[in-house]
LODRENMAR-499721 format. One record per residue (C-alpha): x, y, z. Coordinates in pm, whole numbers, padded with zeros to 5 digits, always signed. Each point is the difference from the previous one (the first is absolute). Example, Ala and Ser with C-alpha at 12.3 -4.5 7.8 and 13.67 -1.06 7.14 Angstrom:
# LODRENMAR-499721
+01230-00450+00780
+00137+00344-00066
//
This chain:
# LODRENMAR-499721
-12150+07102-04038
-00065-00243+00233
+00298-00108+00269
+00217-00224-00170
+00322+00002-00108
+00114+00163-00321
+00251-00269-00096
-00039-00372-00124
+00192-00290+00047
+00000-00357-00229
+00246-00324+00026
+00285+00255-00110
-00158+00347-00101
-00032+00269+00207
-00113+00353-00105
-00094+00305+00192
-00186+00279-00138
+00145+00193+00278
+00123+00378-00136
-00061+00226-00254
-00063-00037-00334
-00060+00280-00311
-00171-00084-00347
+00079+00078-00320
-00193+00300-00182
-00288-00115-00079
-00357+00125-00119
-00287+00108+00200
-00362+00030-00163
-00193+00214+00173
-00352+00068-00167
+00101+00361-00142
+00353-00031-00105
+00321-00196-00012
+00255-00013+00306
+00328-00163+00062
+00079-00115+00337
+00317-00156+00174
-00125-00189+00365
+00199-00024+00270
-00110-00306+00240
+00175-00023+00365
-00125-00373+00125
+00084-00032+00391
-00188-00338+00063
-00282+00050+00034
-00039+00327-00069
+00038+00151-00389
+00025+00368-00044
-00057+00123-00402
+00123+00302-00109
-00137+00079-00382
+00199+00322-00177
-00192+00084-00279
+00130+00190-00290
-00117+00154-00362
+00283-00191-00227
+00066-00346-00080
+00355-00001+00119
-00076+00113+00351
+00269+00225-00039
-00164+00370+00051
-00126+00142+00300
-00221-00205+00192
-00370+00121-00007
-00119-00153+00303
+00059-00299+00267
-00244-00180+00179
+00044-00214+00298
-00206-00350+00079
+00081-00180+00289
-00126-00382+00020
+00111-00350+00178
+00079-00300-00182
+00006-00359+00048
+00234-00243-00267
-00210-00336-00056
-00003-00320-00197
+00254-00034-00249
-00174-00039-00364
+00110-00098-00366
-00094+00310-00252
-00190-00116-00318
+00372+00090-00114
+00151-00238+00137
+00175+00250+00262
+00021-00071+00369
-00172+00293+00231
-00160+00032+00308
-00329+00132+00142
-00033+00320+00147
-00279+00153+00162
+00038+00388+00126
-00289+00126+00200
-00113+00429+00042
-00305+00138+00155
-00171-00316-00040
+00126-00088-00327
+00164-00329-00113
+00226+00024-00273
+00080-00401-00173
+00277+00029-00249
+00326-00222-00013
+00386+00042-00041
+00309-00121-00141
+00326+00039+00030
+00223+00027-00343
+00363+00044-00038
-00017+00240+00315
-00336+00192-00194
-00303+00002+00203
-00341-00082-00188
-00363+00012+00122
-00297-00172-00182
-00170+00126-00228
-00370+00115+00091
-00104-00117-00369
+00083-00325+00090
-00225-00136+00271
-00241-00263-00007
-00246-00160+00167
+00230+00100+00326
+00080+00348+00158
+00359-00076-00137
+00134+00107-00323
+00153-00301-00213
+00309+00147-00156
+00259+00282+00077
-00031+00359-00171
+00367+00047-00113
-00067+00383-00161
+00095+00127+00313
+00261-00177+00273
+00138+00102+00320
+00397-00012+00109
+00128-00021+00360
+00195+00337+00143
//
């Protein structure tokens, strides 16, 4: 979203987002039944590009019952303290008119975003959902 660039730099961190990075398995709850889905998110600053395969087990590990495509920009912001303690950074990714506020860390080379149970009084969630992480190709 937005035209900025999908990397940060502090006094002696820098981390780029850059790439493309796959989920774990995890569990999608649609209103009639259970799914399982593995995402597949291709960031290109400042464009993001999410690819969702969506499956009937809990392993991910039969065939795929269907993939859907969302395609999005992003802008990295502030960096913030979780309620966890855990260092992340904003992120806002914007479709059709839609702002998306979540945040992100970085954990021994796992990817986290917040989770949406989290937030506050601000559009950002206040600590990381670490049921499902992301891992660099």
């Amino acid at each position: 979203m937005l035209a900025l660039t999908g990397c940060f730099h502090d006094d002696e961190e820098q981390f780029s987002l850059d790439g493309v990075w796959v989920s774990s398995c995890y569990s999608v709850l649609p209103i009639s039944q259970v799914l399982f889905g593995i995402s597949t998110m291709t960031f290109s600053s400042p464009d993001l590009k999410q690819e969702v395969t969506l499956f009937n087990d809990s392993s991910c590990s039969q065939e795929p019952r269907e993939q859907e495509t969302f395609l999005s920009t992003y802008m990295i912001g502030d960096k913030v303290i979780t309620s966890g303690g855990i260092e992340a950074r904003e992120i806002i990714s914007e479709s059709k008119g839609d702002s998306n506020y979540s945040i992100f860390g970085l954990i021994e080379n796992k990817l986290y975003f917040g989770d949406s149970d989290s937030s506050e009084d601000t559009n950002y969630p206040t600590k990381l959902e670490y049921s499902v992480y992301f891992i660099k190709q």
